[in-house]
N, C-alpha and C positions, 0 to 999 in steps of 0.2 A: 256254356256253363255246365250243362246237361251234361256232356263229353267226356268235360273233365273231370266232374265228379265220377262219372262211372269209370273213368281211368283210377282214381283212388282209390277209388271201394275194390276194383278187380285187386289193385298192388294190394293193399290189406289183406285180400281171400287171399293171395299169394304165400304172401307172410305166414301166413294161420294155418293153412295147406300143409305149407312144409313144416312148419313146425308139429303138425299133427302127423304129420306122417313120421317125423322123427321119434316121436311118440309111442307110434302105432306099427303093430305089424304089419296090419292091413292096409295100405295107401289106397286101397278102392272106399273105405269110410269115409277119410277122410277128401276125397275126390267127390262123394256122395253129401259130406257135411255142407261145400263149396256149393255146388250145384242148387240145392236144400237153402240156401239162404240166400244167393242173388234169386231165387224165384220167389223167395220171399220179401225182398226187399223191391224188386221189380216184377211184380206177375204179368204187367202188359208186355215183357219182355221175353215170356218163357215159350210162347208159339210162335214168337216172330226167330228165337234159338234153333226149337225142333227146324223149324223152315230151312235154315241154312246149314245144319247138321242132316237134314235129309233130302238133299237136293246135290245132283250132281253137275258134273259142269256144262254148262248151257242151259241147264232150265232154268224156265223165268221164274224170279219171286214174286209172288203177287206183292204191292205196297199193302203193309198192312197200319200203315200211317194214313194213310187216306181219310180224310174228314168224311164225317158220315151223311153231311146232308149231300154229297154228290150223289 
């Protein structure tokens, strides 16, 4: 359910995206508005992002799911 919903919310920023960049001359703003609001809408989500935007191929991701009383 989780899933899905974050698959609609991304199609929405999509939506909004382009339409701002049509907007805009700057598409890095609006690339920045996008960013700026799934980290707002999601913040448990915005280190587990940097994690896979900064890791190359073969390094392990730590779980950052992990329950805490492990």
């Amino acid at each position: 359910m989780i899933e899905n919903a974050t698959r609609q919310i991304d199609r929405l920023i999509t939506v909004a995206t382009d339409t701002c960049s049509v907007f805009s001359d700057d598409t890095t703003t609006a690339h920045k508005q996008k960013e700026g609001l799934v980290s707002d809408l999601f913040p448990e989500l915005k280190n587990s992002q940097n994690n896979v935007q900064n890791t190359e191929k073969g390094d392990i991701i730590p779980n950052v799911n992990k329950n805490k009383e492990e």
